[in-house]
N, C-alpha and C positions, 0 to 999 in steps of 0.2 A: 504494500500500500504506500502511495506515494504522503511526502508530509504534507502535513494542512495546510490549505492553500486557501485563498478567499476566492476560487474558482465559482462550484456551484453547491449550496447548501442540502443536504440530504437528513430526512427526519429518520430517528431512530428509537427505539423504545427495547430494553432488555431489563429484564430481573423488575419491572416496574415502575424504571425509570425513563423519560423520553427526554431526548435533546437531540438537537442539529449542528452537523457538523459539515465546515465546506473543506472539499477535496475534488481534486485533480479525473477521482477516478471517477469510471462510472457507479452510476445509481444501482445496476445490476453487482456489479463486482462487490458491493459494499453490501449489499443484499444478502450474497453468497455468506459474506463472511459473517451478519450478522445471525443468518440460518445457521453455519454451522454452528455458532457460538452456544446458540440457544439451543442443539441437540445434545450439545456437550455439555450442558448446565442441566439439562432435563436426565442425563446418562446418571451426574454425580448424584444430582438430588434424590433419584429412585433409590440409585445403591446405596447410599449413605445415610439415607432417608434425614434429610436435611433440607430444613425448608428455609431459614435464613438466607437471604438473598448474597448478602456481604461472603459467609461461609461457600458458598457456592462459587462465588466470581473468585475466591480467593485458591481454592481447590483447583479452580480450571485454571486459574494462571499460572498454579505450579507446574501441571501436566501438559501445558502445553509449553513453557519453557523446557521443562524435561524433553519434551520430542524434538524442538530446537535444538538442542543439546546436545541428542544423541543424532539427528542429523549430520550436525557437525563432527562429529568424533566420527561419522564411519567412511571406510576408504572407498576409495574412486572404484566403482561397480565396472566390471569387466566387460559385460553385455552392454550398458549402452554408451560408457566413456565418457558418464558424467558423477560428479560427485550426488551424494546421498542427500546432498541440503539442495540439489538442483530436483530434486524427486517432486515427481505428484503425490500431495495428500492421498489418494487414491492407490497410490502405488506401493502404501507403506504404510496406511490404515489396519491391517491385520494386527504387526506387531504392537502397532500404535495404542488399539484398542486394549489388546493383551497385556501391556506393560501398564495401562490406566487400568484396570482390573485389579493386578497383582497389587498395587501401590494400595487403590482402593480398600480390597479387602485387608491388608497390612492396618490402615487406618481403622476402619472398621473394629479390628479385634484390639488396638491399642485403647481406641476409644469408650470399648466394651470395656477393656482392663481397669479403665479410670473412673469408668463409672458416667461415661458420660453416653 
C-alpha cells in the first residue's frame, strides 16, 4: 500500500470503528485489504472466543507481522526465482493459517493456565 497521500478519500469501518482515509491506491485494493483484515479478526475472535475489539486488532497485528517475518527469513524459492516476501498471500496461506492456529491454541491454553 502506497503512503497516505491526499489523493482520493476512501471510507472504512473495522472492529466498529469508521474513518477515511486518502491514498494513492484504488478503492478496490483497499477493499481487499480491508476484507481480509476483517476475516482475520473474525478467525481470532471465534478461536479465542474474544470479543474485545482492541484484543482482536492487537492478536492480528502480531500474526500478521509474524508472516512478514517469516517471509523475510525464507530463501529464494527454486521454482519461480523469486524470494518468499515476493509471494502471493495465496500462495502461502496454508502454512500461514497453520502457524496462526499453532500460536492461537499456545495462547489459548496459556490463557486457560491464568485463568483468564
Amino acid at each position: 500500500m502506497s503512503s497516505i497521500s491526499s489523493s482520493q478519500p476512501i471510507h472504512i469501518e473495522i472492529l466498529g470503528q469508521s474513518f477515511t482515509i486518502k491514498t494513492d491506491d484504488s478503492p478496490e485494493y483497499i477493499q481487499s485489504l480491508v476484507d481480509d483484515l476483517k476475516q482475520r479478526y473474525a478467525r481470532i475472535s471465534a478461536r479465542m472466543n474474544v470479543a474485545d475489539p482492541l484484543r482482536v486488532a492487537i492478536l492480528a497485528g502480531l500474526f500478521l507481522l509474524d508472516d512478514v517475518k517469516k517471509m523475510q527469513n525464507q530463501p529464494l524459492s527454486a521454482k519461480s526465482g523469486r524470494t518468499a516476501a515476493a509471494a502471493l498471500p495465496s500462495e502461502r496461506a496454508p502454512n500461514a493459517n497453520s502457524d496462526e492456529e499453532q500460536i492461537l491454541a499456545q495462547l489459548d491454553k496459556r490463557l486457560g493456565e491464568l485463568g483468564l
